[in-house]
C-alpha positions as CSV (number, residue, x, y, z in Angstrom):
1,X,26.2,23.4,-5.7
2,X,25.7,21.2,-2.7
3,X,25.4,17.1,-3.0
4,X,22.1,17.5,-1.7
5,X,21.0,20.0,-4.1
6,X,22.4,18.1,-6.8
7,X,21.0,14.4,-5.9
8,X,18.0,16.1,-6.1
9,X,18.3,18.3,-9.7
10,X,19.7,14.6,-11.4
11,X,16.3,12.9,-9.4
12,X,14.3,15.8,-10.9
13,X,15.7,15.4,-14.0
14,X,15.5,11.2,-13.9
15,X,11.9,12.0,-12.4
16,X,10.9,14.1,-15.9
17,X,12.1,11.1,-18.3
18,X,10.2,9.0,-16.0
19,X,7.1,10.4,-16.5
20,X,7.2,10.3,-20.2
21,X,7.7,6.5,-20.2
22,X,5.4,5.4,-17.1
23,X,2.9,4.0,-19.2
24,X,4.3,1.5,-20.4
25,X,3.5,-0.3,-17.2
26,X,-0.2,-1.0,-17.9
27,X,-2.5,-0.4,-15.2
28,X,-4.8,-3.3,-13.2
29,X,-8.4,-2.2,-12.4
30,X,-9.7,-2.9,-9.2
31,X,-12.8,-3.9,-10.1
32,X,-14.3,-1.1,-7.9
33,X,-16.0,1.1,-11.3
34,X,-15.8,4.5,-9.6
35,X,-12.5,4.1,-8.4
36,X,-11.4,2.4,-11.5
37,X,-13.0,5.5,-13.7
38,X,-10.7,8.2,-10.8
39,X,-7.6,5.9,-11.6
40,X,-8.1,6.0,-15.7
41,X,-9.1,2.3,-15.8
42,X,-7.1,0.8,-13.0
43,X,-3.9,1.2,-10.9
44,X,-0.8,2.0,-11.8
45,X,2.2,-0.7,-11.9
46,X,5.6,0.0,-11.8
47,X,5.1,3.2,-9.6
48,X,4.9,4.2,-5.7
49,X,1.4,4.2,-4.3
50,X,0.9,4.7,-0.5
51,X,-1.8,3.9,2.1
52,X,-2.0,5.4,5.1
53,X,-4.2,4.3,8.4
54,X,-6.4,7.3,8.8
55,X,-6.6,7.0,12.6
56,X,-5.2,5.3,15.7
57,X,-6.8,1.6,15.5
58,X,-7.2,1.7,11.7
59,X,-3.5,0.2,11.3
60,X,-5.2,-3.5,10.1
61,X,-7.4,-2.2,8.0
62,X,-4.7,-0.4,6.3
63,X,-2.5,-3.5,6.1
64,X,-5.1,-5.7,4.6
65,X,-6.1,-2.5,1.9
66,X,-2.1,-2.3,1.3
67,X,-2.1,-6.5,0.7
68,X,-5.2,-6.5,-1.4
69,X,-3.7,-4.1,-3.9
70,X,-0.4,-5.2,-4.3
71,X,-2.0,-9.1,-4.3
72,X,-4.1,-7.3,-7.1
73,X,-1.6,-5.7,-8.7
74,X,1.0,-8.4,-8.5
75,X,-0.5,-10.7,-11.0
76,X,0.1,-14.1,-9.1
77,X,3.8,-13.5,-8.5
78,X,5.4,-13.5,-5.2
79,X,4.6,-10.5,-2.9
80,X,7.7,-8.7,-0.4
81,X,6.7,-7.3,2.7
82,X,9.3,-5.4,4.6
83,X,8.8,-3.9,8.2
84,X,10.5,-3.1,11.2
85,X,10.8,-5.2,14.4
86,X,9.3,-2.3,16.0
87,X,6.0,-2.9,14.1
88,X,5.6,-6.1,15.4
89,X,6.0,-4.7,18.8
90,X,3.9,-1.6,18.4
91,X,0.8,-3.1,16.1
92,X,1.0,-7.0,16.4
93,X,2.7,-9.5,14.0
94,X,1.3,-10.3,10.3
95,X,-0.5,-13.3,10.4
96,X,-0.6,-16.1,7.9
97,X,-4.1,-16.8,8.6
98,X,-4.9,-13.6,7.9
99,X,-3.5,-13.6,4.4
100,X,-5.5,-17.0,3.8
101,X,-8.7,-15.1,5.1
102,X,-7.6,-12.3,2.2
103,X,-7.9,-14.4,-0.4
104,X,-4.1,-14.5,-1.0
105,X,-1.7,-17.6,-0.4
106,X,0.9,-17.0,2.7
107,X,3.5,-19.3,0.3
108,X,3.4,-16.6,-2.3
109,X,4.6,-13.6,0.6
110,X,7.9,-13.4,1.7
111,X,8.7,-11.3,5.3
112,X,11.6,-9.1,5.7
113,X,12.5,-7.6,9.7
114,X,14.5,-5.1,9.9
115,X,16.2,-3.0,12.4
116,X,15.2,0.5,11.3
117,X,13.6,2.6,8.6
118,X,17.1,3.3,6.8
119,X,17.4,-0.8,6.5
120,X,13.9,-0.9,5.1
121,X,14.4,1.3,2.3
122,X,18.1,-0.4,1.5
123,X,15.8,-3.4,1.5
124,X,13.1,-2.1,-0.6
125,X,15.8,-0.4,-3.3
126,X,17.1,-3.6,-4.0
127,X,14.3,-6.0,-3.9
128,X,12.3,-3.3,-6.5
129,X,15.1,-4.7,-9.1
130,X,13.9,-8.2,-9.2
131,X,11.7,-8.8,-11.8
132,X,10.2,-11.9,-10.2
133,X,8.3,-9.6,-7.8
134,X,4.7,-8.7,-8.1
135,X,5.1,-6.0,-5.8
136,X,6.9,-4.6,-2.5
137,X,5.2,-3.8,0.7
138,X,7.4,-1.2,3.3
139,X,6.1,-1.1,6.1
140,X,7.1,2.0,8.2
141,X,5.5,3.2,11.2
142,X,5.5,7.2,12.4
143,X,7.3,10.0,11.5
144,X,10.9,9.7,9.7
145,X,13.3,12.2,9.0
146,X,14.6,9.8,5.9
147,X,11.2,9.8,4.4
148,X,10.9,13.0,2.3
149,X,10.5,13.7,-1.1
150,X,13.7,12.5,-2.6
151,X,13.6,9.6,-1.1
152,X,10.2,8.5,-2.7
153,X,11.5,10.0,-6.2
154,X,14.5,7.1,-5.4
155,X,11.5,4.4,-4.3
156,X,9.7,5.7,-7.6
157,X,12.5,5.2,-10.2
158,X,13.5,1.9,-8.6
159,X,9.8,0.6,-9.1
160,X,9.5,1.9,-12.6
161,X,13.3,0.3,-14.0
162,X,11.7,-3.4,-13.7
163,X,8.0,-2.9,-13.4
164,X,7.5,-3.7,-9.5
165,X,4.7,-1.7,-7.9
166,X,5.5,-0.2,-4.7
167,X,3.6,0.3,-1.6
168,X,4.7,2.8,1.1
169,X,2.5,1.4,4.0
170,X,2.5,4.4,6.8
171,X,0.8,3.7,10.1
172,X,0.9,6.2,13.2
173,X,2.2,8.8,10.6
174,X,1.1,12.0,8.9
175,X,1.4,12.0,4.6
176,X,4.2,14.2,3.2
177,X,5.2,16.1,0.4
178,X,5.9,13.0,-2.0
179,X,5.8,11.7,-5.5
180,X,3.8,8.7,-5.0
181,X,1.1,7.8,-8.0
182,X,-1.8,7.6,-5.1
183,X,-2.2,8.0,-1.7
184,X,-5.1,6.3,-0.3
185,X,-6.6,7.2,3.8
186,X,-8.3,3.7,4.8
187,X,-10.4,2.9,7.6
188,X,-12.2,-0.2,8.4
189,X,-16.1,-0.1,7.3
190,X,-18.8,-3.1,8.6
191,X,-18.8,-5.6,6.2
192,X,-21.9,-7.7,5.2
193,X,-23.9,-9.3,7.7
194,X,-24.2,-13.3,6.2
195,X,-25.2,-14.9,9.4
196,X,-22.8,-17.6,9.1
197,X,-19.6,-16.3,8.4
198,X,-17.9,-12.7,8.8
199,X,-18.6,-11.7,5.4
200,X,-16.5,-10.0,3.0
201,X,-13.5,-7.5,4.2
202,X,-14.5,-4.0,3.8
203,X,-12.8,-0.9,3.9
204,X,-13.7,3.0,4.0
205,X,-10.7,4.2,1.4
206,X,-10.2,7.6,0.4
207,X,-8.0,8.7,-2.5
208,X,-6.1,11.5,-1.2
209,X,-4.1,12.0,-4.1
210,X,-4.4,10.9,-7.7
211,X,-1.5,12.0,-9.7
212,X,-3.6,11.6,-13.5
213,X,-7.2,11.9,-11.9
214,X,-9.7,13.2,-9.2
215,X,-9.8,11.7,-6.0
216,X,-12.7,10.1,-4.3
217,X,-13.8,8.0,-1.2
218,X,-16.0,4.8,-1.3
219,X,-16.2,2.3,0.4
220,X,-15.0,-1.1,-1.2
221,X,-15.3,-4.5,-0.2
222,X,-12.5,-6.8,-1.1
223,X,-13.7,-10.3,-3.0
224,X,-11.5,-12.8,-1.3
225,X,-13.0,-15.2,-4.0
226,X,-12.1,-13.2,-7.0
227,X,-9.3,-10.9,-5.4
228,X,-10.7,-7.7,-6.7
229,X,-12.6,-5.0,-5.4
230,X,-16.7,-4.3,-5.5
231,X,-19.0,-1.9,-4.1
232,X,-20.2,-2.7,-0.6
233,X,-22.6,-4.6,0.1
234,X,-26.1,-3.2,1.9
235,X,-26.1,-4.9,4.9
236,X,-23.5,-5.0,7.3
237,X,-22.2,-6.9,10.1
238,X,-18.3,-7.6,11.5
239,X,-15.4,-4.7,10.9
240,X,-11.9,-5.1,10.0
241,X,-10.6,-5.7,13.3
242,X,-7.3,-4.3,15.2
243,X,-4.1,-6.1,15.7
244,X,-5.0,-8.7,18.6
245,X,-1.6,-8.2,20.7
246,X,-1.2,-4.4,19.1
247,X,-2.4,-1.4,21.0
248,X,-5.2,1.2,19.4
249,X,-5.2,3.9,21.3
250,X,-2.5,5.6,20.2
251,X,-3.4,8.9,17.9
252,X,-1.6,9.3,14.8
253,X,1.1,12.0,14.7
């Protein structure tokens, strides 16, 4: 038997256990009611979710979804966000104020760079052990030949040992065969029109895949207040805007 064809029977096998004991990571409701009821009262800790931006120019909007659940799922402990250098390059560089405008406190999020995709999932394999983690945000732009379905079995496992949720944040990219919990498509959606401030963040997010439930889209506006999702509001004014120094017109692969 091949190494490869034996990393992947032991994962398989590892991957079976796992799914017996996953629930003993409890799961965080949004606060959004229909997605809550797809996700069987909330989502999932200690597991793999990923979001993807659903077109070119959606690649903020899919950040800001990415924070707000692993802010939400993190429970007040300190958040990880690795990407590339290449992501600040390609799509503009996460901004502190940003964070602040989220709702979530820029002390409380630590930034990894690194060179490459195989350094960010090094990265994300070790910093899935600490405890002291809410959750882990890995960032990685396009297509990658070292993202495939063992790989997300490894990412899965590593979440699960300790509790750590884990968010595969994919921009300029096409989803995979993969055995993340979710996988949610987000574009940006108007958010309410309050005359004297921008309002609300809101996004368009679809649940692709649901692992224990039905999918659904909606769109859900984030509380910054409160940090948890609600349905939209009526009226609506400003979007979820682009990178400022990133380019949109790129179409995702």
């Amino acid at each position: 038997m091949s190494t490869t064809a034996s990393s992947q029977t032991t994962l398989s096998t590892l991957l079976s256990t796992f799914a017996d004991t996953v629930l003993t990571h409890p799961r965080i409701p949004l606060g959004h009611e229909p997605a809550d009821i797809c996700l069987k009262g909330g989502l999932q800790t200690g597991v793999l979710h990923e979001v993807f931006a659903a077109d070119a120019g959606c690649e903020a909007a899919a950040s800001g979804f990415a924070a707000a659940l692993a802010a939400r799922t993190g429970q007040g402990k300190t958040l990880l966000w690795i990407r590339q250098d290449f992501s600040a390059v390609e799509f503009g560089e996460l901004s502190a104020t940003g964070f602040l405008e989220l709702g979530l406190n820029p002390a409380r999020i630590l930034l990894l760079r690194v060179a490459d995709v195989a350094g960010a999932l090094r990265a994300a394999g070790d910093a899935l052990s600490c405890a002291a983690l809410g959750a882990v945000v890995i960032e990685i732009p396009g297509q990658s030949k070292h993202l495939d379905l063992v790989t997300s079995r490894r990412l899965t496992l590593a979440a699960h040992r300790k509790g750590v949720s884990a968010f595969l944040l994919r921009v300029s990219a096409r989803p995979d065969a993969s055995s993340a919990e979710t996988r949610w498509l987000v574009r940006p959606s108007p958010s309410a029109d309050k005359k004297e401030d921008w309002g609300f963040p809101a996004f368009q997010a679809a649940l692709a895949r649901n692992r224990h439930g039905p999918t659904g889209e909606w769109v859900m506006e984030w509380n910054c207040d409160e940090l948890g999702f609600r349905d939209a509001a009526a009226h609506r004014g400003a979007v979820v805007s682009v990178s400022a120094d990133g380019p949109s017109s790129r179409v995702a692969g």
